[in-house]
PAMI-774059 format. One line per field, with one value per residue (C-alpha): residue in one letter; x negated, y, z. Coordinates in Angstrom, 2 decimals. Layout:
<kenus>
aa: [a	...]
u: [X	...]
v: [Y	...]
w: [Z	...]
</kenus>
This chain:
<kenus>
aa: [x	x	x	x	x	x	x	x	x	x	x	x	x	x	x	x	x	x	x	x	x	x	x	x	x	x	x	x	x	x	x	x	x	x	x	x	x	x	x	x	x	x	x	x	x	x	x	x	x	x	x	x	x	x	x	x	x	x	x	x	x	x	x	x	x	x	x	x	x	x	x	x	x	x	x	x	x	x	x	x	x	x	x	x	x	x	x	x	x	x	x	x	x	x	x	x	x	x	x	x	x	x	x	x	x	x	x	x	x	x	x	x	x	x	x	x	x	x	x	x	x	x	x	x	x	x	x	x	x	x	x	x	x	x	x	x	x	x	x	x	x	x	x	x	x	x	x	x	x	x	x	x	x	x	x	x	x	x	x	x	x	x	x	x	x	x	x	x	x	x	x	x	x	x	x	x	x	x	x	x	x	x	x	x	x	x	x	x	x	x	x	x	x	x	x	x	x	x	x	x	x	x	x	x	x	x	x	x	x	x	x	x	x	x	x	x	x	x	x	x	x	x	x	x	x	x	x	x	x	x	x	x	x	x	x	x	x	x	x	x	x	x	x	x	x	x	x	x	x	x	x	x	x	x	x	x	x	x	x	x	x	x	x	x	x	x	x	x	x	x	x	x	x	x	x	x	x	x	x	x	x	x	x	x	x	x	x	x	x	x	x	x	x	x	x	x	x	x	x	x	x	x	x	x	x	x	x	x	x	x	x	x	x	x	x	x	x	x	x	x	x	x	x	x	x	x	x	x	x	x	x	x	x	x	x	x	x	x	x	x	x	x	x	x	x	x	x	x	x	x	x	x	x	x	x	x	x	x	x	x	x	x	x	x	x	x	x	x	x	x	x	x	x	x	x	x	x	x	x	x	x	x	x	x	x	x	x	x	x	x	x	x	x	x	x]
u: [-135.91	-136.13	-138.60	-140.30	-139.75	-141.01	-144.84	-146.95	-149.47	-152.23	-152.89	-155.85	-158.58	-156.53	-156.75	-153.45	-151.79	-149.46	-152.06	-155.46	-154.29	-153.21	-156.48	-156.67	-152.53	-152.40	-155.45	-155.05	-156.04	-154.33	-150.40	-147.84	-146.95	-143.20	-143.74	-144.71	-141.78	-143.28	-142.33	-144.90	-143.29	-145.28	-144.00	-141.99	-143.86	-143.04	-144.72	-147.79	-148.08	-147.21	-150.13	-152.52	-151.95	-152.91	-155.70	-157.18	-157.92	-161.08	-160.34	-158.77	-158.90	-156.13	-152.52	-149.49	-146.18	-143.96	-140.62	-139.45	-140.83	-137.89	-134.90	-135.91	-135.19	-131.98	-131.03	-131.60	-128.93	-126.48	-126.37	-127.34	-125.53	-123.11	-125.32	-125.67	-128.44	-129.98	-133.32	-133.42	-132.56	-135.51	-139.35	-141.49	-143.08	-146.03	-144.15	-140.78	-142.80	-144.91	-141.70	-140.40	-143.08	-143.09	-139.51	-139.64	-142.44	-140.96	-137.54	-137.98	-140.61	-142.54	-139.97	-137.08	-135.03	-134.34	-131.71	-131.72	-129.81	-131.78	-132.82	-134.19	-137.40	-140.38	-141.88	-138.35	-139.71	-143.40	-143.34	-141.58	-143.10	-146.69	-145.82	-144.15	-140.47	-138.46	-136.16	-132.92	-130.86	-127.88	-128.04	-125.62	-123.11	-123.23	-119.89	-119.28	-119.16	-122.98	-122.82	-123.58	-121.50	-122.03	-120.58	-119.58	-118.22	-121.60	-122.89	-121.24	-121.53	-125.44	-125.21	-123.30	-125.50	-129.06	-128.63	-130.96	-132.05	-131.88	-130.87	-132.69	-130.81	-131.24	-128.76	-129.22	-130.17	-134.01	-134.42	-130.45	-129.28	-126.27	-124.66	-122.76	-119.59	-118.25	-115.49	-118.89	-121.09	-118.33	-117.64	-121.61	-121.26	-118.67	-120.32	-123.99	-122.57	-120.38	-123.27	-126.03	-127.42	-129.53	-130.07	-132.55	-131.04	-134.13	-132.28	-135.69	-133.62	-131.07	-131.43	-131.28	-127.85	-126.36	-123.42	-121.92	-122.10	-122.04	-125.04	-123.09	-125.82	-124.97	-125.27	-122.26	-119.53	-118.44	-119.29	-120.77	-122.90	-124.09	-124.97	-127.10	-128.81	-132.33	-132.21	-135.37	-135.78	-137.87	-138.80	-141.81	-139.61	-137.26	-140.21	-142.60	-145.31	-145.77	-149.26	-148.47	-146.86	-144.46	-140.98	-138.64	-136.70	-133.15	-131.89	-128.76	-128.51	-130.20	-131.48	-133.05	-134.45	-136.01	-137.45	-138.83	-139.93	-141.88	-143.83	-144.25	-145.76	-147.75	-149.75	-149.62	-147.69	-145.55	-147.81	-147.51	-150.89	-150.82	-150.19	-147.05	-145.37	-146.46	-145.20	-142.16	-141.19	-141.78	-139.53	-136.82	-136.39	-136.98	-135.98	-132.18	-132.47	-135.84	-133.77	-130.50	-132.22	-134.38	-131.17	-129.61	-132.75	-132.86	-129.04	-129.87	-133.00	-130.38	-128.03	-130.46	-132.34	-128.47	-127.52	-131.23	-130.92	-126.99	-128.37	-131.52	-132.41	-129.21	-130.82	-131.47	-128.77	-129.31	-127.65	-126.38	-127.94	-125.78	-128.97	-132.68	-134.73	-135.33	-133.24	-132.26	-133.23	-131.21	-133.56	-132.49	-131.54	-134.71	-134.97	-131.29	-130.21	-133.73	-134.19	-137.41	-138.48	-140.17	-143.71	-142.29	-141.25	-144.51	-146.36	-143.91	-143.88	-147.95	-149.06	-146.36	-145.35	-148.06	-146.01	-146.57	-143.01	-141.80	-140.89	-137.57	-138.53	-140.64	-137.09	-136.17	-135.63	-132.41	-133.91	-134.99	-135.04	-135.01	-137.02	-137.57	-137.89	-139.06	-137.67	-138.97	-140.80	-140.94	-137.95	-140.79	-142.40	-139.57	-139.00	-142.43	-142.06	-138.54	-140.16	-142.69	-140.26	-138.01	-141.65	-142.40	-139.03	-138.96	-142.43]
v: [-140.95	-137.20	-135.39	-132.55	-129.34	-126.74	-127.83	-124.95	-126.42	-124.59	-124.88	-122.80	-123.80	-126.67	-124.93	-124.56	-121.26	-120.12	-119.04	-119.84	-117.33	-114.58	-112.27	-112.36	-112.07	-109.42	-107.78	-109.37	-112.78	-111.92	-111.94	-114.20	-115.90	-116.41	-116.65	-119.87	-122.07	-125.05	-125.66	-125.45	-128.79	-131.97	-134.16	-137.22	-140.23	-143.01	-141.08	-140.80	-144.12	-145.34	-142.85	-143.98	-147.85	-147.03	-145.12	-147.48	-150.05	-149.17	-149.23	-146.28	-148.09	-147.57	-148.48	-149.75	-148.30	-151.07	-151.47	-149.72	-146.51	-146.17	-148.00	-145.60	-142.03	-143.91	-144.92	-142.29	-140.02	-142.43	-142.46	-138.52	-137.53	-140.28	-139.51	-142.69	-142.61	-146.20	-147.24	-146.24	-143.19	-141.51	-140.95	-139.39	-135.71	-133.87	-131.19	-129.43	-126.19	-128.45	-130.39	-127.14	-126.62	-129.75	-129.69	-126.24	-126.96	-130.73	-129.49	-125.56	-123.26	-120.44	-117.58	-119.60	-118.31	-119.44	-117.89	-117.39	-116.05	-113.60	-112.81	-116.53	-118.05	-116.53	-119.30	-119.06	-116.40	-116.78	-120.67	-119.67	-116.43	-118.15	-120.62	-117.89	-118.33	-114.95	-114.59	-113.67	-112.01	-113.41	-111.60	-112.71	-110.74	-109.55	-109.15	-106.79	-109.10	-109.51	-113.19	-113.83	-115.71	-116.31	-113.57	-116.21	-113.83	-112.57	-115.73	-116.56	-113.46	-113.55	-117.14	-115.99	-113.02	-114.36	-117.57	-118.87	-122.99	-123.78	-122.21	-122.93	-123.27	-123.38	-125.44	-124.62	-121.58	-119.74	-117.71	-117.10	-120.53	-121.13	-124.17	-123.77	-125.58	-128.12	-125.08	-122.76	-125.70	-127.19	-123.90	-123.42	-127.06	-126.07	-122.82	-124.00	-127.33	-125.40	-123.59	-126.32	-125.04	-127.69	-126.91	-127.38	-128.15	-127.36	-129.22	-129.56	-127.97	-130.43	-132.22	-129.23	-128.91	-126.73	-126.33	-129.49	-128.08	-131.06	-130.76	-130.85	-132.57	-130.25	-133.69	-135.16	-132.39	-133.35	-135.64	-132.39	-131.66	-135.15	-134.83	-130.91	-131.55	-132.30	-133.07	-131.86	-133.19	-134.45	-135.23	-131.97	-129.81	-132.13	-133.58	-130.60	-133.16	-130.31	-130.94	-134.38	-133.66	-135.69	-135.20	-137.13	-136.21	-137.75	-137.31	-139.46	-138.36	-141.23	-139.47	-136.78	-139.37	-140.91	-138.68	-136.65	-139.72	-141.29	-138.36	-137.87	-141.66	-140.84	-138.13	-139.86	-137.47	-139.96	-141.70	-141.36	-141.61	-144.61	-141.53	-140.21	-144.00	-144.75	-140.97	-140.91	-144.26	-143.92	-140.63	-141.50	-145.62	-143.43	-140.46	-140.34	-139.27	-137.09	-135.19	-134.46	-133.32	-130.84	-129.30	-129.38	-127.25	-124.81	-124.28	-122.90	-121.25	-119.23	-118.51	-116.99	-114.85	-113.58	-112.59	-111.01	-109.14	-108.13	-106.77	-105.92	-104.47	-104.20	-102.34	-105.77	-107.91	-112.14	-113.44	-116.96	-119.68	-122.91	-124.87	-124.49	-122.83	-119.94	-116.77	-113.77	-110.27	-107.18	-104.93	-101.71	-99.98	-99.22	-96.91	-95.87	-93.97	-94.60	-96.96	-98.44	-99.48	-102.78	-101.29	-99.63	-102.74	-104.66	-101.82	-101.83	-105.25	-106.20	-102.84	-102.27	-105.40	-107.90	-110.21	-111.47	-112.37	-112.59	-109.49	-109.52	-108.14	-111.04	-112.73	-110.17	-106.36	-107.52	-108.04	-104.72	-104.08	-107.86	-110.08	-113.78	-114.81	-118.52	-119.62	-123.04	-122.53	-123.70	-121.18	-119.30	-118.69	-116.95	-114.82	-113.12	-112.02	-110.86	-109.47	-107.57	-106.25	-104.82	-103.53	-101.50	-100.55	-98.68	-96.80]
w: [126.45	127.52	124.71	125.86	123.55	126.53	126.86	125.20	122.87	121.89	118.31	117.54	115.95	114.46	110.88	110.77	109.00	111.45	114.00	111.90	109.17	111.10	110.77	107.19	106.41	109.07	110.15	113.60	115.15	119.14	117.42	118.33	115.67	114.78	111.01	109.04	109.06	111.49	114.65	118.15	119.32	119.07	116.60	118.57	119.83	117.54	114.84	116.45	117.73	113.87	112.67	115.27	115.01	110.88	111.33	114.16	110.94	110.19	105.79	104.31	101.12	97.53	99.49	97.86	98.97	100.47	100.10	103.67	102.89	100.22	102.29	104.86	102.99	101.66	105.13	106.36	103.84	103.90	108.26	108.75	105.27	104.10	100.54	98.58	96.62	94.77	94.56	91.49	91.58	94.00	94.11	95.72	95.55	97.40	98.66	98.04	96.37	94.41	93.11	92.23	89.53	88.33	87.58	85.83	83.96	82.63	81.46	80.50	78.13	79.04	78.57	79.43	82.21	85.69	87.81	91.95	94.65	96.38	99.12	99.27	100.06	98.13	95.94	94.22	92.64	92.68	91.47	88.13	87.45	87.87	85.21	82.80	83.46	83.74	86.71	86.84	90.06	91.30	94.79	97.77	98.89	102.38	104.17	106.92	110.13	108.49	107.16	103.20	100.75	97.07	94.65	92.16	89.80	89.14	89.11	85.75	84.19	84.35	83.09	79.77	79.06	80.07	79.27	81.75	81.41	85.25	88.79	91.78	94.44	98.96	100.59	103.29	102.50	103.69	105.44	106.16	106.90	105.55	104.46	101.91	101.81	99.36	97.21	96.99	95.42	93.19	91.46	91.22	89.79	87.32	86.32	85.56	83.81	81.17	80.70	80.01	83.50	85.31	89.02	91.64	94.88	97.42	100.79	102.88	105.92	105.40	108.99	110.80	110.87	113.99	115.86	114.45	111.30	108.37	105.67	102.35	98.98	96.01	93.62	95.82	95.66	92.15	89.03	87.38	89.91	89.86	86.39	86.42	89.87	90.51	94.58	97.07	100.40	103.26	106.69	106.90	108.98	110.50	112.02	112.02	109.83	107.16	107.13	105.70	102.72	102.31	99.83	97.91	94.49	94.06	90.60	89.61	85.80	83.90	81.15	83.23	86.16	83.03	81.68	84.52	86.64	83.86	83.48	87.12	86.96	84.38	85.83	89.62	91.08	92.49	94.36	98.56	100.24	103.15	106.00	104.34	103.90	107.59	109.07	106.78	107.71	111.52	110.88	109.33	111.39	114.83	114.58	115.49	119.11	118.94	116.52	118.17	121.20	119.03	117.61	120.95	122.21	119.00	119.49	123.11	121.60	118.97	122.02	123.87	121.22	120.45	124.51	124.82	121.74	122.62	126.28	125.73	122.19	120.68	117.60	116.06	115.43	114.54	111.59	113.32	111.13	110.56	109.91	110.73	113.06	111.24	112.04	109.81	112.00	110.81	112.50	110.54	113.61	114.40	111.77	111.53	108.20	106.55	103.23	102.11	105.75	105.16	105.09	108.86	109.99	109.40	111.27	114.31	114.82	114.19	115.79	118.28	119.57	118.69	116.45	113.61	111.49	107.66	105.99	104.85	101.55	100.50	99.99	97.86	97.89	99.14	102.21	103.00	106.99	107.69	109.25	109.19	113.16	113.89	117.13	116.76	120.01	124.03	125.11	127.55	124.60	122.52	125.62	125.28	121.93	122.88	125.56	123.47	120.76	123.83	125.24	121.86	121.34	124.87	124.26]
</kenus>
């Protein structure tokens, strides 16, 4: 089966964020939105139909999760990953960002520390500092062909003089999208566990993988890792089903699986509702082909964002991601030789060009005169808004 990825949908008036939300996050409800990381491609058929066949039954009454739901996600990791994870050793979550808090509200204090890597996505920060944790920087180091890599060095030294009880880590990384490969994660391994560090691997991109590029679980590069990690996943933007909420938790150290799953249990945190098992499963049993031919299409997506950019508005350069469909903008040369340009950037692109993007900066002030650029989109569609950036940049 051929799976269309270049019919426009029109999703207003869906209530959904990336177009429903754009008046009240930026003054302007005519943008085109290339911001909130889903995808403007339907979702593929067999999840539907699954979905459909449910909801036809006219009870939507307490549900019991079966047994497939589970053997799917494990499936799943061991034939897209070659991750083996038990039965035992998984459970479910209601979203990545809501797992997040969980996590750093089971197993630290308010006032403990939590160390990340900016720039990285925002509720990195936001999630601990809500609940009282104090953050501590560990920024990437960008090189100068403009691709990132972990200053390790730093990494440690932070550890020994803050001290901090947990690391939260994005592999692949957001909004960059780098995989990071298996040397970088052992030695982040061997650093946080000489240190008593636990660490949140957030791998909700995991799927994405382009270019041939292998996804790489933090808990599987070494038996240290597998002991500190708390694993993230799911199918949301594999399968562009945000909306259902639907995530899964791996955690191979007994004591902390134990501890943290019990008390997931006990609150009911762990408990799918009947349209998560039935999309997840539908997902993760089908979803083989729909998905190759989506990277396929976001790889051509990323090649031509890159030769329009290199021809036509070469002030802007693309970071290539290695996973995703999310795509790192330098866009300092717009305002060559001038710092402190995100509040510029924000005006050029809403005002100027009509889009509506992420402001580097919300990763971080280490993302100062980046932008976030979603080119999970019908390819007609990115050309407009490359289009209208080329547009504003020539008046």
């Amino acid at each position: 089966m051929i799976y269309d990825f270049d019919t426009y949908i029109d999703r207003r008036g869906t209530d959904c964020v990336k177009y429903d939300e754009l008046e009240k996050r930026y003054g302007r409800a005519d943008l085109l939105p290339a911001w909130v990381a889903d995808m403007d491609f339907p979702v593929q058929p067999e999840i539907t139909d699954a979905l459909q066949k449910r909801i036809a039954h006219p009870i939507y009454g307490y549900g019991s999760v079966p047994e497939e739901f589970w053997q799917s996600i494990i499936n799943w990791l061991v034939r897209r990953h070659g991750w083996k994870v038990g039965r035992d050793e998984i459970s479910f979550v209601p979203g990545v960002v809501k797992a997040i808090g969980f996590i750093v509200n089971h197993f630290t204090q308010p006032g403990d520390k939590i160390i990340i890597q900016p720039p990285v996505y925002h509720p990195f920060t936001f999630v601990p500092e809500a609940n009282r944790r104090h953050l501590v920087h560990n920024p990437l180091r960008r090189l100068a062909d403009g691709n990132y890599e972990m200053d390790l060095e730093d990494l440690e030294k932070k550890i020994i003089e803050n001290k901090p009880k947990m690391m939260i880590l994005c592999n692949p990384h957001n909004p960059i999208g780098i995989q990071w490969d298996s040397d970088t994660l052992k030695k982040v391994a061997s650093i946080c566990h000489s240190h008593g560090v636990k660490v949140i691997s957030d791998e909700i991109h995991e799927d994405l993988m382009l270019w041939g590029t292998r996804h790489i679980p933090f808990a599987s590069v070494s038996p240290e890792a597998e002991e500190i990690s708390i694993t993230l996943g799911a199918p949301s933007k594999t399968f562009n089903i945000a909306g259902i909420v639907s995530s899964w938790v791996v955690i191979k150290n007994k004591e902390m699986r134990d501890s943290f799953f019990s008390w997931m249990a006990g609150n009911e945190f762990d408990a799918p509702n009947f349209v998560a098992v039935t999309a997840t499963i539908a997902a993760y049993e089908n979803g083989d082909k729909w998905l190759d031919q989506l990277i396929g299409y976001l790889e051509k997506n990323q090649l031509f964002l890159e030769e329009y950019l290199k021809t036509r508005i070469p002030s802007i350069k693309a970071v290539r991601p290695q996973a995703s469909f999310l795509t790192w903008l330098d866009c300092r040369g717009i305002y060559p030789g001038e710092m402190s340009i995100h509040d510029k950037l924000d005006r050029f692109f809403v005002d100027q060009a009509g889009l509506a993007l992420n402001n580097g900066f919300i990763f971080g002030q280490e993302g100062e005169g980046f932008m976030r650029f979603n080119i999970g989109c019908p390819r007609h569609i990115l050309q407009t808004a490359l289009e209208k950036i080329a547009k504003a940049l020539n008046s």
